[in-house]
C-alpha positions in Angstrom: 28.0 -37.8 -97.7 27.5 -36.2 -94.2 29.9 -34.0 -95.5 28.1 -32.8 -98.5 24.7 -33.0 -96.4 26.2 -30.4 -93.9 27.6 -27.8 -96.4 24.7 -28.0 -98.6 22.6 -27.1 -95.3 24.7 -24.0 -94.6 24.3 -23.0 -98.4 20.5 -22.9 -97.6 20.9 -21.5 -94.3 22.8 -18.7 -96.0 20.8 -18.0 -98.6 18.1 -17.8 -96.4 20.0 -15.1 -94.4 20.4 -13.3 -97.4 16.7 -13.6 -98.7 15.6 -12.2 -94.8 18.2 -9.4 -95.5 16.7 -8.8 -98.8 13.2 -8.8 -97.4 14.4 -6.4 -94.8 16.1 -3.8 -97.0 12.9 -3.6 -99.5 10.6 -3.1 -96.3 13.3 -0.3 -94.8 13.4 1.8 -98.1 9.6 1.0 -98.5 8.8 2.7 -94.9 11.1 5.2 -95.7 9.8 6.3 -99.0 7.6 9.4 -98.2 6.0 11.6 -100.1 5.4 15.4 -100.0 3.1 17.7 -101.6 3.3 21.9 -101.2 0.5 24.0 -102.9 1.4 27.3 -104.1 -0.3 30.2 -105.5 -0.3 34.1 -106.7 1.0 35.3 -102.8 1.6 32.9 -101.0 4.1 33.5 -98.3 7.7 32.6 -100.0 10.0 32.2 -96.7 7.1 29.6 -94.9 7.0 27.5 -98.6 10.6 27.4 -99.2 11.7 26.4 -95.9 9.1 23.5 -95.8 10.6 22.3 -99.0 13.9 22.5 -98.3 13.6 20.8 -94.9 11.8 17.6 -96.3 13.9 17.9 -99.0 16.9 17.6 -96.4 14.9 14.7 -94.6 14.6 12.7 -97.9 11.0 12.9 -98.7 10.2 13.5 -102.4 8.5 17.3 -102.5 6.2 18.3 -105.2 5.4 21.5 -105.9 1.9 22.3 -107.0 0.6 25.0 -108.9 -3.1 26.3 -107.7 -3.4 28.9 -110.8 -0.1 27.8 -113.1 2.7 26.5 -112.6 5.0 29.9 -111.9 3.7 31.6 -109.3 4.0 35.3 -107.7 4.7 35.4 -104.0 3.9 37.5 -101.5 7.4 39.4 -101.6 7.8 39.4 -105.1 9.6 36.3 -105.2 8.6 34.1 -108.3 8.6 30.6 -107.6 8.2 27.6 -110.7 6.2 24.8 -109.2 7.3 21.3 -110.4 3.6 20.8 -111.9 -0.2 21.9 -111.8 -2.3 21.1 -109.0 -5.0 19.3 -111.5 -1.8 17.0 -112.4 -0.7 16.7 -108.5 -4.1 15.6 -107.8 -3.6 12.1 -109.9 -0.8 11.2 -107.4 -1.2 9.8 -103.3 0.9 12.2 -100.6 1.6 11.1 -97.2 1.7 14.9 -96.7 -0.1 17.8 -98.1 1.1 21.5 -96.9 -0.3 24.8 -97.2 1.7 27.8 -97.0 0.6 31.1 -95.8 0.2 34.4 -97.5 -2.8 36.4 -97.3 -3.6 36.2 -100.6 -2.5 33.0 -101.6 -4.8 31.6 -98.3 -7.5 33.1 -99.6 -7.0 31.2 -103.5 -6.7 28.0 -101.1 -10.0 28.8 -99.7 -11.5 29.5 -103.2 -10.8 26.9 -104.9 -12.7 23.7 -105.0 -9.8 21.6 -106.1 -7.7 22.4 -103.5 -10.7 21.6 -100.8 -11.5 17.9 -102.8 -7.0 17.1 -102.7 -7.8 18.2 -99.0 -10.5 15.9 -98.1 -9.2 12.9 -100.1 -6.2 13.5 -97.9 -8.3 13.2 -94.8 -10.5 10.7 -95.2 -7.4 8.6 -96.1 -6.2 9.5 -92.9 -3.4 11.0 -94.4 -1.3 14.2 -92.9 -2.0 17.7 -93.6 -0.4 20.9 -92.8 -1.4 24.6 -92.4 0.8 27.5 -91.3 0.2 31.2 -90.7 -3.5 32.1 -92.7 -3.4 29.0 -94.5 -5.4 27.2 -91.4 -8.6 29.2 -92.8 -8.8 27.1 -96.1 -9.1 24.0 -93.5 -12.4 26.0 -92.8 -13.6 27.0 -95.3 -13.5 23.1 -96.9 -14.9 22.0 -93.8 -11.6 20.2 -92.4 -10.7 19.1 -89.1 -13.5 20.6 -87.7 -13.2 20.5 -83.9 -10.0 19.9 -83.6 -7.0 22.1 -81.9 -5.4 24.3 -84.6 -3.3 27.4 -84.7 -3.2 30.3 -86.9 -1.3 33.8 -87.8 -2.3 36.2 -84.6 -4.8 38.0 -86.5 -6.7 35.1 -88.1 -8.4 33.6 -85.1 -11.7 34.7 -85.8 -11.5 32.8 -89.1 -11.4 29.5 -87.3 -14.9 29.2 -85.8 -15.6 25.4 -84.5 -12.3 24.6 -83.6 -10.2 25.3 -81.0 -6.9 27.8 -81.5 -3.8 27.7 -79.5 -1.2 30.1 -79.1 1.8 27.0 -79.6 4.2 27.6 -82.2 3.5 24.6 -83.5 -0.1 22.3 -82.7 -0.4 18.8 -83.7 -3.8 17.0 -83.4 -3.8 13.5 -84.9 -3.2 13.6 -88.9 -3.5 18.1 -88.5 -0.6 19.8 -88.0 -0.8 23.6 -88.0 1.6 26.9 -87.5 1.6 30.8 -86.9 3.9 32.2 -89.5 7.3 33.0 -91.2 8.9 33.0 -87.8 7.6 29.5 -86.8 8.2 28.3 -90.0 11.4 25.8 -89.1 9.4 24.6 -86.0 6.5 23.7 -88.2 8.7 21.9 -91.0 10.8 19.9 -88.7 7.3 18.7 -86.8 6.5 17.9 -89.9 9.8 15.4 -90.4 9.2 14.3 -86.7 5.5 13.5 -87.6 6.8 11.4 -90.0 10.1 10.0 -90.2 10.2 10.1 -85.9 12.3 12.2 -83.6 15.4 10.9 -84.7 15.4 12.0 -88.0 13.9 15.5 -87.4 17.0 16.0 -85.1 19.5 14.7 -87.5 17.8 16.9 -90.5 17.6 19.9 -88.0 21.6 19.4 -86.6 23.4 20.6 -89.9 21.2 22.8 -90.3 22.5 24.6 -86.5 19.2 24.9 -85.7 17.7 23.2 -82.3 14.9 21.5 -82.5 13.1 20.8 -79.3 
């Protein structure tokens, strides 16, 4: 009897173990789990959206692609780009991330459009990240985000971003606002944003194979 006491007591011991495990693993994938969105339009700045895909891509996060005006859009080079879907369908789904590519022209549809400035200011009053490289950083103005905090911004864009503070770092980070300079900051700005929010480790392990030092 003591027998059968003791094994069935390391049969619920063990399936206890296993339960914790379970528990464990669903919690893991659940952190893990992130979410991306990148906004596109007619010229934006191909090399600055491409490499922020493909580097959360590389990281694991799920990327959407979101069309401002349609869904295949003309880059700044020339280069067409097919987003996965529209921006007004984007809009019905929560993103731990939302980025902005730069591109003159494509910055300047950002800052337009009243859609893009409502996704923007869902994201922050969520407290939800958002990031802005090269002119992009001046639709964060013109929708009245951030305000006061320290940004960065293409060379040549400063005076856009009156009432906050610019930087000359490759990369600036203030809470939830992460923003860049331009095509050539580009990996620094997408593996920021892995570090943001996967951690360090990951950022480095997504940044080894690709033979590019992240610091």
């Amino acid at each position: 009897m003591y027998l059968l006491r003791a094994i069935s007591g390391i049969r619920r011991n063990d399936l206890c173990v296993r339960l914790l495990k379970s528990r464990s693993f669903c919690c893991t994938a659940k952190m893990s789990a992130q979410n991306a969105c990148v906004l596109l339009a007619h010229g934006s700045e191909e090399m600055e959206a491409v490499i922020v895909i493909d580097v959360l891509r590389r990281a694991g996060l799920k990327v959407t692609v979101a069309g401002v005006d349609g869904t295949e859009l003309k880059c700044s080079r020339d280069i067409v780009i097919k987003a996965d879907k529209s921006l007004e369908d984007a809009r019905k789904e929560k993103f731990d991330v939302v980025v902005l590519p730069g591109g003159l022209k494509g910055s300047e549809t950002f800052c337009a459009n009243a859609k893009v400035g409502e996704m923007l200011k869902e994201q922050e009053s969520s407290g939800r990240t958002i990031g802005a490289i090269c002119a992009a950083p001046m639709a964060l103005a013109a929708h009245n985000i951030g305000k006061g905090k320290n940004v960065t911004i293409y060379p040549s864009m400063e005076s856009k971003m009156e009432g906050y503070t610019c930087k000359e770092d490759r990369v600036v980070v203030d809470g939830k606002l992460i923003t860049s300079r331009g095509p050539g900051t580009a990996f620094d700005f997408a593996c920021t944003l892995v570090r943001e929010l996967l951690g360090a480790e990951k950022a480095q392990e997504t940044a080894k194979p690709m033979l590019y030092e992240f610091k």
